[in-house]
PAZAPA-4460 file (N, C-alpha, C; in steps of 0.05 Angstrom, whole numbers, plus 32768, in hexadecimal, padded with zeros to 4 digits):
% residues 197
    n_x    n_y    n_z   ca_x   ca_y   ca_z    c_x    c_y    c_z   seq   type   mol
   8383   84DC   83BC   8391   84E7   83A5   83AE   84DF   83A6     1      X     A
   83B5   84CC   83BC   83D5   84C6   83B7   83D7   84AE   8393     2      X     A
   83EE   84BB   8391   83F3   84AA   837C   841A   84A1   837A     3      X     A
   8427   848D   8377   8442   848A   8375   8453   8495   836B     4      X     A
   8469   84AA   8370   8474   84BC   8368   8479   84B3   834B     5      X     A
   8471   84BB   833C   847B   84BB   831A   8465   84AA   830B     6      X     A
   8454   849D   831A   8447   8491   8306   842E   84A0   82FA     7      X     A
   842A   8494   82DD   8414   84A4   82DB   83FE   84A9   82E2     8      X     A
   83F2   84C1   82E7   83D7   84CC   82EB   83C0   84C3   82DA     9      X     A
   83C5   84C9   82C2   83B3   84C1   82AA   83B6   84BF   8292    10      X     A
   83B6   84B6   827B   83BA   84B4   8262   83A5   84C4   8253    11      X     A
   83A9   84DB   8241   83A4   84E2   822B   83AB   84E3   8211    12      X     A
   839C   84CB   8208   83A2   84C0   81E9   83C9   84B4   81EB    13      X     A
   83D1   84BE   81E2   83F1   84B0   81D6   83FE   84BC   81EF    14      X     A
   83F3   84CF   8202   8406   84E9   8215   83FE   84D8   822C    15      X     A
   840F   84DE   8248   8410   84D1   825D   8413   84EB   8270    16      X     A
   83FB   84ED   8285   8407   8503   82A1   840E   8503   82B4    17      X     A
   8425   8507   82C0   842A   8508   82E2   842B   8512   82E6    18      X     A
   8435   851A   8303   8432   8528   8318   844C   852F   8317    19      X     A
   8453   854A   830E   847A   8555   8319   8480   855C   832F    20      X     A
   8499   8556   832D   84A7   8560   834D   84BF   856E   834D    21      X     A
   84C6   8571   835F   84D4   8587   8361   84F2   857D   8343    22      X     A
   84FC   8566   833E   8506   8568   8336   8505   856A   8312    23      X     A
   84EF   8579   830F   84DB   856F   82F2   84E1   8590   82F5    24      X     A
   84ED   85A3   8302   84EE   85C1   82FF   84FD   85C7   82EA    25      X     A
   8514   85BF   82DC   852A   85C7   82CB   8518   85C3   82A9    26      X     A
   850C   85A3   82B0   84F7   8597   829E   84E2   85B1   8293    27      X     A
   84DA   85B9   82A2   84C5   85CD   82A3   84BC   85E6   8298    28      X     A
   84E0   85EB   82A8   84E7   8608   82A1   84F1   8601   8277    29      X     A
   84FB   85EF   8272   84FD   85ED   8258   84ED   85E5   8247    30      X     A
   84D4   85E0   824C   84B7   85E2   824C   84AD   85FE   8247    31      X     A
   84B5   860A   825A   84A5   862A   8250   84B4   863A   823C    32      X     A
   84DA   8637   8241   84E1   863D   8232   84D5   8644   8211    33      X     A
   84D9   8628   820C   84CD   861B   81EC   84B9   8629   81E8    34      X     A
   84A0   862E   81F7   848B   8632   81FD   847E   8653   8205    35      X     A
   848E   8663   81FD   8485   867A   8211   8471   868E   8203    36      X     A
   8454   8682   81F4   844B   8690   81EE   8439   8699   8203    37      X     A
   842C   8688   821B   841B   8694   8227   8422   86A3   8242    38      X     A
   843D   86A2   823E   844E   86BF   825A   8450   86D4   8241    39      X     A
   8449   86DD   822A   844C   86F1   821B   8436   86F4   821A    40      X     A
   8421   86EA   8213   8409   86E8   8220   83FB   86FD   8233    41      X     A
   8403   86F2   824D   83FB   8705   8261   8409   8711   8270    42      X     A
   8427   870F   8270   8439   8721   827A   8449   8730   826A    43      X     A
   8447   8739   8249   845C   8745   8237   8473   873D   8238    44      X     A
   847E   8724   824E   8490   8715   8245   849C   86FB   8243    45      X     A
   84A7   86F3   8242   84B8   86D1   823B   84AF   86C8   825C    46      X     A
   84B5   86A9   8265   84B6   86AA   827F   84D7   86B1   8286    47      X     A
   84D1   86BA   82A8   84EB   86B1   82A9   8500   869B   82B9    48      X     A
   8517   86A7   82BA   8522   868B   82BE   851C   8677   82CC    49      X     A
   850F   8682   82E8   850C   8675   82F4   84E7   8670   82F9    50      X     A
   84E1   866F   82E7   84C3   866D   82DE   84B3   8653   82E2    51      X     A
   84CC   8640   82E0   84B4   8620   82EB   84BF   8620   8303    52      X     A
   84D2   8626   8320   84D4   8625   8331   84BA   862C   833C    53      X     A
   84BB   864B   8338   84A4   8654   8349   8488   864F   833D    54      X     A
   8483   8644   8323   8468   862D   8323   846B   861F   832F    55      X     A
   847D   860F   8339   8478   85F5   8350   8474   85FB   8369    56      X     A
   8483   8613   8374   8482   8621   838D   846F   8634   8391    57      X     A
   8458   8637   837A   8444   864C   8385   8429   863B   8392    58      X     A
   8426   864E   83A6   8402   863E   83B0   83F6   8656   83AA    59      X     A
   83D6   864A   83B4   83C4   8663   83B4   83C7   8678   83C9    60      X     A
   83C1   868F   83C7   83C1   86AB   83CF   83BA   869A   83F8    61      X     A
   83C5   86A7   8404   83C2   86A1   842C   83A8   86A3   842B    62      X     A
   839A   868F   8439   8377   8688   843F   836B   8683   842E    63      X     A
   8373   8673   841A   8362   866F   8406   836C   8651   840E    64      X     A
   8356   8637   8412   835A   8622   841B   835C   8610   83FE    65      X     A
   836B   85F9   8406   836D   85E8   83E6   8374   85D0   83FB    66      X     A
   8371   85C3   83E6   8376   85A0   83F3   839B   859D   83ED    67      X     A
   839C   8599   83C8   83BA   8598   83C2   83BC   85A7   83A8    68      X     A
   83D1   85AF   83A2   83D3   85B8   8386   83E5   859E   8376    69      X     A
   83E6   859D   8365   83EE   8594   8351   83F9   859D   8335    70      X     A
   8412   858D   8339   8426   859B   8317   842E   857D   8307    71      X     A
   8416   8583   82F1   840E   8567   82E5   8424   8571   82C3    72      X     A
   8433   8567   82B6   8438   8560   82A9   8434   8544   8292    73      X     A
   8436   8550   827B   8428   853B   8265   8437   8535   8250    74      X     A
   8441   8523   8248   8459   8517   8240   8453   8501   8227    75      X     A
   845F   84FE   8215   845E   84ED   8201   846D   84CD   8207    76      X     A
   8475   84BE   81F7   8488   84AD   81FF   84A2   84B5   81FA    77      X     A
   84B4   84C7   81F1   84C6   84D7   81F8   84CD   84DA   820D    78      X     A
   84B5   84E1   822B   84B7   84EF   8237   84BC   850B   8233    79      X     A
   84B4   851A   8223   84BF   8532   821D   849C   853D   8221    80      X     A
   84A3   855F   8238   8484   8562   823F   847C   856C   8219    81      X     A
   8459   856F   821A   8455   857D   820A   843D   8583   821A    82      X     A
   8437   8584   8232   8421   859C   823D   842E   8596   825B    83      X     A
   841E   85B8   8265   8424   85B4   8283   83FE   85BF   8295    84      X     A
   83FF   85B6   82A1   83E8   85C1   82BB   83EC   85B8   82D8    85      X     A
   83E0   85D8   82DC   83DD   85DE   82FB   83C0   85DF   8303    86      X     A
   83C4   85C5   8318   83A7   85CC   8322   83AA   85C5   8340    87      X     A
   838D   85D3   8344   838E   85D0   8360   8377   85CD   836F    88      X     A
   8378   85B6   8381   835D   859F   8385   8355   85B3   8398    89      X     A
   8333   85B3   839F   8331   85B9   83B4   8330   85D2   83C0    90      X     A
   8330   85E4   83A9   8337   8603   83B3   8320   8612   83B5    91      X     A
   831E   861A   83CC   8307   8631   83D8   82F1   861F   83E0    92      X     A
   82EF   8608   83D2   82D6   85FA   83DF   82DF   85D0   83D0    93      X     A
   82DA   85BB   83DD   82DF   85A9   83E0   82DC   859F   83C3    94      X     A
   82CC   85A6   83B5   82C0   8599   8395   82CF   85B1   8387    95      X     A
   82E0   85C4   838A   82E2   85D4   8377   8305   85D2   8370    96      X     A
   8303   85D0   8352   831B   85C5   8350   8325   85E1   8342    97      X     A
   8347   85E5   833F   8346   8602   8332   835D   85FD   8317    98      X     A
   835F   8604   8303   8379   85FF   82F2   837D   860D   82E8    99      X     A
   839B   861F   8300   83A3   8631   82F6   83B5   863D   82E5   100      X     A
   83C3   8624   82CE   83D5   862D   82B6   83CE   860E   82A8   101      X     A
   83C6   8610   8295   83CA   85F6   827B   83D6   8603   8263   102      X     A
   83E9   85F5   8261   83FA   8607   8246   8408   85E3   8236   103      X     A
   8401   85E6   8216   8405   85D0   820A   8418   85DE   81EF   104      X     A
   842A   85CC   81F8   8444   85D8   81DA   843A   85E5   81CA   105      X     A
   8443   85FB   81C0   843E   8610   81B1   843D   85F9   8190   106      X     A
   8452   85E8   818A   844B   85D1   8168   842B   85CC   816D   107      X     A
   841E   85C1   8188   8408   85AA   8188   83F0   85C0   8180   108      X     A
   83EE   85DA   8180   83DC   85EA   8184   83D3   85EC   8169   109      X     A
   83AD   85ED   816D   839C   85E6   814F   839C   85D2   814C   110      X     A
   83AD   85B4   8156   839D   8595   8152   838D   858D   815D   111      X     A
   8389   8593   816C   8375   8587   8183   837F   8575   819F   112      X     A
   8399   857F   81A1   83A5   8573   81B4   83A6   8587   81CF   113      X     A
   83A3   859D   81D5   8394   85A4   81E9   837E   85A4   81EF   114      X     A
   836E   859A   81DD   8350   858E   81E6   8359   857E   81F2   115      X     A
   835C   855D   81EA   8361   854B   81F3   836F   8541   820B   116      X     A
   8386   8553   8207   8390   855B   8225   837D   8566   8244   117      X     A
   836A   857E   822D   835B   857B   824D   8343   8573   8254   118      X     A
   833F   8564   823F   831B   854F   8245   832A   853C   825A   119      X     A
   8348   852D   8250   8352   851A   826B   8351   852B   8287   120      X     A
   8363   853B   827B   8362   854A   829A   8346   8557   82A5   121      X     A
   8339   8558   829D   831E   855E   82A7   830C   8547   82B3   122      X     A
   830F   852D   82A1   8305   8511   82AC   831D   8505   82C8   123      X     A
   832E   850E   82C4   8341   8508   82D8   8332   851B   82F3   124      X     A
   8333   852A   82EC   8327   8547   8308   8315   853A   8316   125      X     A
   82FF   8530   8305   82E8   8529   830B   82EB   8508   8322   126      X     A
   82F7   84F8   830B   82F8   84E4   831B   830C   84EA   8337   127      X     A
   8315   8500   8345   8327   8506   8356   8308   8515   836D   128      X     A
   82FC   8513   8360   82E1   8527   8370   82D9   8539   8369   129      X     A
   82E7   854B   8352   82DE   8565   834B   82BD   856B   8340   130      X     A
   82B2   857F   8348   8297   857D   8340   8292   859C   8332   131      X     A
   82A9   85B0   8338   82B3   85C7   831F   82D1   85CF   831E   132      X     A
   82D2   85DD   8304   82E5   85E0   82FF   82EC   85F9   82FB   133      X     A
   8301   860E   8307   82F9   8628   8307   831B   8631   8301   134      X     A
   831F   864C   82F2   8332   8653   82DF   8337   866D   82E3   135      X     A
   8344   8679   82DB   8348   8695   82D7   835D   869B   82B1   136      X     A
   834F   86A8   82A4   8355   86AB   8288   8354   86CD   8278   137      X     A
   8371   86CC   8277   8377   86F4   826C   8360   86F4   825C   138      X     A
   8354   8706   825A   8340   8711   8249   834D   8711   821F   139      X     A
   836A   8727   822C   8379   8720   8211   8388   870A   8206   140      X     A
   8387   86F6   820F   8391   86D8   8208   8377   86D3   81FB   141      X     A
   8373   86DB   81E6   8358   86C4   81D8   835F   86A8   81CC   142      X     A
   8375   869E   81CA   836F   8690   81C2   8373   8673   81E0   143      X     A
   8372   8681   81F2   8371   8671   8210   834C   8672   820C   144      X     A
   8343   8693   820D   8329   8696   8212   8312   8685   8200   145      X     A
   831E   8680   81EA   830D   866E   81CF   830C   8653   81E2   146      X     A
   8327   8652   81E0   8326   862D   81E7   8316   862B   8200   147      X     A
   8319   8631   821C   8308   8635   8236   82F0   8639   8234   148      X     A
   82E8   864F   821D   82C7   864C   821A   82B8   8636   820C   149      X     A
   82C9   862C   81F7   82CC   860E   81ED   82CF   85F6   81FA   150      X     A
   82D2   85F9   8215   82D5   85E3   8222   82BD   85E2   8237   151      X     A
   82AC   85F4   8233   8294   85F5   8247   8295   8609   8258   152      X     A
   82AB   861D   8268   82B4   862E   826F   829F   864A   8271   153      X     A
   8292   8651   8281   8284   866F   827F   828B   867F   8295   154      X     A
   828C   8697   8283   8294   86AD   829C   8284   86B4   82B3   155      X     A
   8294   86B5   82C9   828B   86C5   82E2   8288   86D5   82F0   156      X     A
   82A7   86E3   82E6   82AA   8706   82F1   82C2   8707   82E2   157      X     A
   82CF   8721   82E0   82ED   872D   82D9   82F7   8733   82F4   158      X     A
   8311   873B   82FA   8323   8748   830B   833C   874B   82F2   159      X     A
   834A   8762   82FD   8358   876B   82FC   8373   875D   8307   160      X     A
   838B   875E   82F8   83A0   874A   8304   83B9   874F   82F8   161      X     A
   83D0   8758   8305   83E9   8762   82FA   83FB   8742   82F9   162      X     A
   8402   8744   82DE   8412   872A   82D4   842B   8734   82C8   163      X     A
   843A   8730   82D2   845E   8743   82C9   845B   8761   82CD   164      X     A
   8460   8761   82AB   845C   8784   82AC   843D   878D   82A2   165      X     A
   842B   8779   829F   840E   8787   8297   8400   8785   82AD   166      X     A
   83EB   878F   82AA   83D2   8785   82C2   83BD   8786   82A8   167      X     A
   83A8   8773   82B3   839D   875F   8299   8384   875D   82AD   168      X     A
   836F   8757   8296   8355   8753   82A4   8354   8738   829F   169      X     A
   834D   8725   82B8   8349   870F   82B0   832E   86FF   82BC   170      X     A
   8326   86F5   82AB   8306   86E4   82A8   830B   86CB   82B8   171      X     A
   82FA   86D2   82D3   82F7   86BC   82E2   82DF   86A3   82D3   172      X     A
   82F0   868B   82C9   82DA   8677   82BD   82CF   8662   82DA   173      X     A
   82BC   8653   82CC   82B4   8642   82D9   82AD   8623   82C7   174      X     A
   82A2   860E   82D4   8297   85FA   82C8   8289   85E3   82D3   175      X     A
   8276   85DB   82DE   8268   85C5   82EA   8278   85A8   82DA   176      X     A
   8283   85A2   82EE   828D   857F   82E2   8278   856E   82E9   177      X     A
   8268   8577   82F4   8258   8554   82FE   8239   8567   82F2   178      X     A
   8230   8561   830F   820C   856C   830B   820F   8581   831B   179      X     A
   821D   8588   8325   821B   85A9   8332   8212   85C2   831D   180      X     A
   820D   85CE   8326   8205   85EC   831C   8219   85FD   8328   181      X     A
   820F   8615   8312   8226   8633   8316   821E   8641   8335   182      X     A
   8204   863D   8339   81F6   8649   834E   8202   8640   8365   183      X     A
   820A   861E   8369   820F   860F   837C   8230   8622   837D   184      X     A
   8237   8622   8366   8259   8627   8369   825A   8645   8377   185      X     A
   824A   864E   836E   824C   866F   8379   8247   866C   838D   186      X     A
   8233   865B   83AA   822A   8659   83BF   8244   8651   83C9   187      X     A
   825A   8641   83BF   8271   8636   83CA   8288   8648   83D2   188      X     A
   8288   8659   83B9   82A2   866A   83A9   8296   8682   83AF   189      X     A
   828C   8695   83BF   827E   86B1   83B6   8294   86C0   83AE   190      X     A
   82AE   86C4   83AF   82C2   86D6   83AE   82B6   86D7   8382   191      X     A
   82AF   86C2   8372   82B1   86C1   8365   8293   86CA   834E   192      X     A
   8281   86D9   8368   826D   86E3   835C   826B   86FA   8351   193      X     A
   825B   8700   833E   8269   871D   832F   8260   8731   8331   194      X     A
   8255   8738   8355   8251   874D   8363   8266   874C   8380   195      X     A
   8277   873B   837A   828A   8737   838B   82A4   874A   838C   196      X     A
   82B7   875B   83A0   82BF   876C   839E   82D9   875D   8394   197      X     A
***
């Protein structure tokens, strides 16, 4: 998975993705700015200031194993982002990939450019090894929950999960990228079965 600092990852249609780094934080954070419908969403508010820092600086929860995470940005020829995602290779089990924020400019939304955005990034996952793809999605964000079930996406369980000032039920998704099954994913992932505490 090494790739040369800045170059791109993959092309979707006219948009180009890399990999950010630390100095892509200021970038980022004015990214959500513009953008803050889905921190109203699931926290009742705006992000804050320092809101793409600690997206770059968060990992998964202590003992939960991952290969690398990744903070992929997607960019026009401007260079100016118009989507961001977090994912993260490798988590809980070797084929299981996880993406835990995709958020596409609040103008692009209803063209079909967060589709498109994540059929690449999904063919990208895949050709990286991924063999599922697993999510977590507020229950009250429908219009996250439309698109995710539209993308092949089925539920697995809820938990419960405090985001700012709400706590929100949120729908653990899933998705076989290759020829795996849900059965196989649950044999991998049990935390994610829906007799699981």
């Amino acid at each position: 998975m090494k790739n040369v600092e800045g170059a791109p990852l993959f092309s979707a249609h006219t948009f180009c993705c890399r990999e950010m780094c630390a100095d892509d934080i200021p970038r980022l954070q004015q990214f959500f700015d513009a953008n803050p419908e889905y921190f109203f969403a699931v926290s009742g508010q705006g992000p804050n200031p320092d809101e793409a820092r600690k997206e770059f600086e968060a990992l998964p929860p202590a003992g939960w194993p991952f290969e690398k995470k990744w903070l992929l940005g997607f960019a026009g020829d401007d260079q100016s982002l118009v989507a961001m995602a977090n994912v993260i290779a490798g988590l809980l089990a070797d084929s299981v990939w996880h993406i835990g924020l995709f958020i596409v400019a609040t103008p692009l939304h209803g063209g079909g450019t967060a589709r498109f955005l994540y059929e690449s990034l999904e063919m990208w996952m895949r050709r990286q090894g991924a063999r599922w793809s697993r999510l977590g999605v507020v229950e009250g964000n429908l219009r996250a929950v439309r698109f995710w079930e539209k993308a092949g996406y089925v539920d697995l369980r809820k938990r419960k999960v405090e985001l700012g000032k709400q706590v929100n039920v949120v729908r653990v998704m899933a998705k076989p990228l290759t020829d795996g099954t849900l059965s196989e994913y649950l044999s991998l992932v049990s935390r994610d079965r829906p007799e699981s505490p």
